[in-house]
Structures are given as C-alpha cells and as structure tokens.
Kinemage of the C-alpha trace (Angstrom):
@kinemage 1
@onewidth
@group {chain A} dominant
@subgroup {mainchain}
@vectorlist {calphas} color= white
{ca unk a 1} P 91.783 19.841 25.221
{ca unk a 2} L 92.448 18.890 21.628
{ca unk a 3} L 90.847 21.185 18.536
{ca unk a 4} L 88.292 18.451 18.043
{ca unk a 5} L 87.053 18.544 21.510
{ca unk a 6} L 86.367 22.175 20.843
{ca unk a 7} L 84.460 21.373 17.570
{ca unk a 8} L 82.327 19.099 19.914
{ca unk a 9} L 81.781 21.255 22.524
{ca unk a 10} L 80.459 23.827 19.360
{ca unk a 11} L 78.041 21.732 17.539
{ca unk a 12} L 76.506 20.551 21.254
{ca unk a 13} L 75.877 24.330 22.785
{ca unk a 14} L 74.610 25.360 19.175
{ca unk a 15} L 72.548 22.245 18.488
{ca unk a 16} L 69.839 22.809 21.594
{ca unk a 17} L 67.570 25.391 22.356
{ca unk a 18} L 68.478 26.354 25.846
{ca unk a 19} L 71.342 28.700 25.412
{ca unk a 20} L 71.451 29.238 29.096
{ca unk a 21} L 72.351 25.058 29.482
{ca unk a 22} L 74.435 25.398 26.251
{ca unk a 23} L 76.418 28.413 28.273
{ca unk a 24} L 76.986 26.365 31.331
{ca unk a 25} L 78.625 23.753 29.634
{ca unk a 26} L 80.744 26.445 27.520
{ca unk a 27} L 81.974 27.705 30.759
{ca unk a 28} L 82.726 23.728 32.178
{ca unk a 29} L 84.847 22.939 29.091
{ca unk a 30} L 86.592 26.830 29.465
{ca unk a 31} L 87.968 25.391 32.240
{ca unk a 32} L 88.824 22.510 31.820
{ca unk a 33} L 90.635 23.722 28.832
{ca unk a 34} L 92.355 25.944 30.844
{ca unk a 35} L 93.282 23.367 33.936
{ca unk a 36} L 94.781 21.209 30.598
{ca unk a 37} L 96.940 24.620 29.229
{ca unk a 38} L 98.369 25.120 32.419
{ca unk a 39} L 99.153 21.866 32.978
{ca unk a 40} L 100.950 20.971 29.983
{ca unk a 41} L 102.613 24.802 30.305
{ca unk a 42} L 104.083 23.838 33.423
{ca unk a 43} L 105.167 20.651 32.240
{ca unk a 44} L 106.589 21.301 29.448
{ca unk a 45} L 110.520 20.900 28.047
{ca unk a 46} L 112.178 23.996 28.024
{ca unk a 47} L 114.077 23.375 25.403
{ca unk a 48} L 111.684 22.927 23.639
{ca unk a 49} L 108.652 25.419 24.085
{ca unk a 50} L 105.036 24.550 23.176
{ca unk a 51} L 103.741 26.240 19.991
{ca unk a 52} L 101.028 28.870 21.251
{ca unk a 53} L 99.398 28.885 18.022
{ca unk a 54} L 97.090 26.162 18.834
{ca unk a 55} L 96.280 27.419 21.963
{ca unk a 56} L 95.318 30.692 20.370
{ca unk a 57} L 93.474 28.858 18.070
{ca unk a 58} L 91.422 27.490 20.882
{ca unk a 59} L 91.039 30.419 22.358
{ca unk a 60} L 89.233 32.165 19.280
{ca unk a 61} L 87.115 28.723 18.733
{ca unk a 62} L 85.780 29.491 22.691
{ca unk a 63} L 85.077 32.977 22.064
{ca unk a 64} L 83.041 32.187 18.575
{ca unk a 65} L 80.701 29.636 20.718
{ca unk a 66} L 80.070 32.269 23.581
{ca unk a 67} L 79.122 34.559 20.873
{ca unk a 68} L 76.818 31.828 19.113
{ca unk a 69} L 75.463 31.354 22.611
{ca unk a 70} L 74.616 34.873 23.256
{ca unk a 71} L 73.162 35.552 20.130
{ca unk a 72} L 70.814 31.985 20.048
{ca unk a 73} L 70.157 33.721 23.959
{ca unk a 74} L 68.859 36.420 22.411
{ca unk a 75} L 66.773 34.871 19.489
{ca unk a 76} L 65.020 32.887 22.809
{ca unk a 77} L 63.775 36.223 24.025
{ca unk a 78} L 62.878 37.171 20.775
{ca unk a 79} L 60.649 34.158 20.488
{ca unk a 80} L 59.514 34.690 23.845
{ca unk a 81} L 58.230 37.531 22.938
{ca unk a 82} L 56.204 36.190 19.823
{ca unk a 83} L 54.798 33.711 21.390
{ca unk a 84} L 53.449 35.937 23.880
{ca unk a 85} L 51.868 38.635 21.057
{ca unk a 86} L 50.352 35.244 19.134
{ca unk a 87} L 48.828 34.083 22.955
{ca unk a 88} L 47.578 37.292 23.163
{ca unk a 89} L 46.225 37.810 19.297
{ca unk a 90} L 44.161 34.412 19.850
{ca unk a 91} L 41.690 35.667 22.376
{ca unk a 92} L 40.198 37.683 19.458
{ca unk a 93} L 38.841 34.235 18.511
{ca unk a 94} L 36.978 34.235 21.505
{ca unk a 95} L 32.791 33.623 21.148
{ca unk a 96} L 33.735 33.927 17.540
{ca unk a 97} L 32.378 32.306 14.475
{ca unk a 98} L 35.319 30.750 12.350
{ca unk a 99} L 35.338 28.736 9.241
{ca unk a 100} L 38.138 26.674 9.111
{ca unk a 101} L 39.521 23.592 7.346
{ca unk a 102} L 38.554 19.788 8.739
{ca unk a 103} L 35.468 17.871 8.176
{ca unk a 104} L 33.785 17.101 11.772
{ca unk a 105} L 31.882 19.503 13.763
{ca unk a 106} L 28.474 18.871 16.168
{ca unk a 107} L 24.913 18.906 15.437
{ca unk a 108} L 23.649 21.353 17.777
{ca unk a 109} L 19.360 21.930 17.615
{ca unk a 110} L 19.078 20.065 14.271
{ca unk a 111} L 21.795 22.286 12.154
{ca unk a 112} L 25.492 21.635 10.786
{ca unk a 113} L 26.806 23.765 7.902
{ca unk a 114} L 29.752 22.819 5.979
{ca unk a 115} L 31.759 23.812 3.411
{ca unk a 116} L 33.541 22.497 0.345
{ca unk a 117} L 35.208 23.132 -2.964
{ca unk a 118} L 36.874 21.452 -5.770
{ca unk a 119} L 40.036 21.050 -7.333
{ca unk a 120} L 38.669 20.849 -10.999
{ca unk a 121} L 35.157 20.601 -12.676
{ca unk a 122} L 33.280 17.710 -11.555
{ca unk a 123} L 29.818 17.041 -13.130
{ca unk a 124} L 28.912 14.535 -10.401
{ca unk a 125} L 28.873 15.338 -6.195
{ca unk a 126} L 27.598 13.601 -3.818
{ca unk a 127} L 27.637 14.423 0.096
{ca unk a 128} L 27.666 11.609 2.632
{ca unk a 129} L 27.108 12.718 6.452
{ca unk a 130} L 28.528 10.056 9.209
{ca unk a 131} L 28.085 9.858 12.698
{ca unk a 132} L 31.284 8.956 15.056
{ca unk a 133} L 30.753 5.388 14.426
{ca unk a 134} L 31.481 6.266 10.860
{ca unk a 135} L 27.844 4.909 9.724
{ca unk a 136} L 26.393 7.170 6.990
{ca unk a 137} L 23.229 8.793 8.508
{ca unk a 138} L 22.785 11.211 5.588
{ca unk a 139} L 23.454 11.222 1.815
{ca unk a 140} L 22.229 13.736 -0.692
{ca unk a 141} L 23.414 15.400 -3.839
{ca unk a 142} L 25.974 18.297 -3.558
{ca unk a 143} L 26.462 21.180 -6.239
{ca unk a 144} L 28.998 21.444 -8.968
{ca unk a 145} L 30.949 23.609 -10.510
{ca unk a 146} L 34.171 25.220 -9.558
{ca unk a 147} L 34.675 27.763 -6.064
{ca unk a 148} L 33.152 27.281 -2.944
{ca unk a 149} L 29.381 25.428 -1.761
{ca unk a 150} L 27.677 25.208 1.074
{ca unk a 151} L 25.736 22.992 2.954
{ca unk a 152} L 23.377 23.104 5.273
{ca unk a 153} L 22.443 19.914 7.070
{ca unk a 154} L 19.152 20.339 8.971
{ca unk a 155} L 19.990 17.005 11.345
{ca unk a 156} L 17.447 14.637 9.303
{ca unk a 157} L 18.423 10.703 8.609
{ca unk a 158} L 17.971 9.286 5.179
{ca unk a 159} L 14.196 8.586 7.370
{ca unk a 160} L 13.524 11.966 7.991
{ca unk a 161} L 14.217 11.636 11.749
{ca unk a 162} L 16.080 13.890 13.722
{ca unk a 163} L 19.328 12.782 14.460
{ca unk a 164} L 21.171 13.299 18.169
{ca unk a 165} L 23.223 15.719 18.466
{ca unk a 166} L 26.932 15.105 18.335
{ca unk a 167} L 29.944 15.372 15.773
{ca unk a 168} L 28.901 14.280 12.343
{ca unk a 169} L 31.476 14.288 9.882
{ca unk a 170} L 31.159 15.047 6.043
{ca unk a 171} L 32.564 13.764 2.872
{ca unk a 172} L 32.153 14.996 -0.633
{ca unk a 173} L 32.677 12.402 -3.422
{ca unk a 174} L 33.183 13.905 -6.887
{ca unk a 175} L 33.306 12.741 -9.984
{ca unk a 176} L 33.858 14.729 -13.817
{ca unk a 177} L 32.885 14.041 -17.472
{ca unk a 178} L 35.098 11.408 -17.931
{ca unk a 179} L 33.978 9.351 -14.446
{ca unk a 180} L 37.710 10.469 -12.996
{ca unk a 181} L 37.790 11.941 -9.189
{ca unk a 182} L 37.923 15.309 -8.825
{ca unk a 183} L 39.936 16.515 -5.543
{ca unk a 184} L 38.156 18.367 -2.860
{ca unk a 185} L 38.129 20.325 0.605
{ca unk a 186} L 36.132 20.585 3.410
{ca unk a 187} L 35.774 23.322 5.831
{ca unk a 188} L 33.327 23.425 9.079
{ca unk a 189} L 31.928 26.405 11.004
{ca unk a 190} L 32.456 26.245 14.914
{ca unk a 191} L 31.933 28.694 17.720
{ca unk a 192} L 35.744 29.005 19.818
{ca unk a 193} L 34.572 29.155 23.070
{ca unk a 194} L 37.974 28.445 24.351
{ca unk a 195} L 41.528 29.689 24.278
{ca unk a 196} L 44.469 27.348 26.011
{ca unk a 197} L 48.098 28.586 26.317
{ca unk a 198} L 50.714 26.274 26.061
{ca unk a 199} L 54.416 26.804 25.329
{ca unk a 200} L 53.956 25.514 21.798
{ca unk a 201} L 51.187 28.411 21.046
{ca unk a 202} L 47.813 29.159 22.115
{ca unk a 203} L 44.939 26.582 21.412
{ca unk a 204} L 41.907 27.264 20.453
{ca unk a 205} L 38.588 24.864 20.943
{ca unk a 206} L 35.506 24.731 20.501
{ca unk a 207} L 33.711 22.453 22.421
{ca unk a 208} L 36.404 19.579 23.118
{ca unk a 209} L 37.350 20.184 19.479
{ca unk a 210} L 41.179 21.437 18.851
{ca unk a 211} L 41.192 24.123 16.165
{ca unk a 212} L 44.435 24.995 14.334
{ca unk a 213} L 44.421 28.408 14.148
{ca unk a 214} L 46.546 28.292 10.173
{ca unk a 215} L 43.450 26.165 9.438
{ca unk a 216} L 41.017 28.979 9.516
{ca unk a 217} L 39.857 30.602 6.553
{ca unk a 218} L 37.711 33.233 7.689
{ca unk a 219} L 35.979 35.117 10.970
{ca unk a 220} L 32.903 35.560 11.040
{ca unk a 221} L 30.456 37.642 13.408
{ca unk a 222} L 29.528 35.891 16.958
C-alpha cells in the first residue's frame, strides 16, 4: 500500500464523525497493508533488499490515524455527554413563560403581547397584525424611541370584533426624520409546554410552535 493510500485512508477516518466506523476501516487497511509488506518481503530480490524506510514511514502514518481516531472517540463521549446536560437543562423551560425572538404566536381569550425594538431613532411606527392567511386584521400606531416596547393586542379587528383565536403574526414598520427605514426586532411571549429530545438537542414547543432555545431572551414566571 503506497504512502498516498495511507494519506487517503487519513483524511477518510478523520473526516466523519463515527470514530468507531472510522476505526474499523483503520484496522481493514492495517491489514491489508500488512498482507502487501509481506508479500513484496517475500518476493523480493535478494540482492537487492527493499528499503525499510518507507515501510517505517507507513507504519508511523498508521499509528498517527489510530491516535486521531481515539482522540475524535473520545471528543464523541465528550459531546455525548453535553448533549445530555443541555437535554436535561431544557426541562427548566417547562410551564414556563419565555420571551423569545420570532414574530408569530396565538391569540388565546382575546390577548397576544409582543415585543419590539429598533435599530436607530425612528419618529414614525406603525404595527400591522396578520392572521395565517397573511391578511392584516389589525393596524395601529406603535411607540418610538430607542430600547424595547410592548404591545398588547386585545384580539379586536380594525371593526372592533373579536378575532378567532389562532397565530397572528406582527410586523413593525418604521420610519425616521428623514422618511428612511429604521431596522427592527420582534420578540413573542409563549408558554413551553413541551420539551422533545432529539440527537441534534432538545426542542422546545409551545403549542405546535418550535422554539429555539438561543432565541430566547428572557424567563419569565409561569
């Protein structure tokens, strides 16, 4: 097996994730090198003896990706063992109030609060509320000025009648002095009623809503 098969069989095992597949196939190309080195040992001219250097060479390259694979092995467990902390850590979010970053949540007995904030100093806002059909059911003036605003939809149509409940979805359009757009955020406030484990991390939802949980900027009480 030629250096450069060696340098393949390297960059595969330390290219995936499973270090146990990665050390299978180590040991498969181990020997096969070795079926090769006694091959070409036992046929070789006399006279003229093979130069062991290479073979050393190989040898050392074989070792180094065993080590890689142990060590990537290890960070696995390590991982493993993150994951299973952060699982853990999320079912503090259960029956919890969170605020966190998005712009949909449901209308549940007439009330939705949201939240936004500005990137700048806009002199004009204005809030637009939008059922799932994405027709504007609600528009009002928001507050200005720079750091963070509520708002508190009580579930009334630009008629004054109660909409049903469901996910509404805000947007803030702001404006400054000079008629420009100001840049904004939204947040939402949900209840987690709901904590999934998966082998990417633990889920959180509320309602059928997914919930990131680096998109939540604070807890509040249940």
């Amino acid at each position: 097996m030629s250096v450069s098969s060696i340098n393949q069989a390297t960059s595969s095992a330390t290219s995936t994730t499973d270090a146990s597949a990665s050390l299978a196939k180590l040991s498969g190309n181990y020997t096969q090198f070795l079926k090769l080195l006694t091959a070409q040992l036992q046929n070789q001219d006399p006279l003229k003896p093979m130069d062991t250097a290479q073979f050393t060479q190989q040898l050392v390259q074989f070792a180094g990706v065993e080590q890689s694979i142990a060590v990537n092995k290890n960070l696995e467990s390590l991982v493993a063992l993150q994951q299973a902390g952060q699982n853990a850590q999320a079912t503090i979010y259960l029956g919890r109030k969170v605020e966190s970053i998005g712009d949909t949540q449901p209308l549940v007995d007439g009330k939705a609060t949201y939240g936004y904030a500005f990137d700048g100093t806009p002199t004009n806002v204005q809030i637009f509320i939008s059922d799932k059909n994405n027709n504007v059911v609600f528009q009002t003036t928001g507050e200005a000025g720079t750091g963070g605003h509520n708002f508190a939809w009580d579930g009334k149509d630009m008629n004054g009648l109660a909409a049903p409940d469901g996910d509404y979805t805000i947007r803030v359009s702001a404006t400054d002095a000079a008629g420009g757009n100001v840049r904004t955020s939204t947040s939402v406030n949900l209840v987690i009623d709901a904590v999934e484990m998966h082998t990417e991390g633990a889920v959180l939802l509320s309602g059928k809503q997914v919930i990131n949980i680096n998109d939540i900027i604070r807890i509040k009480s249940a």
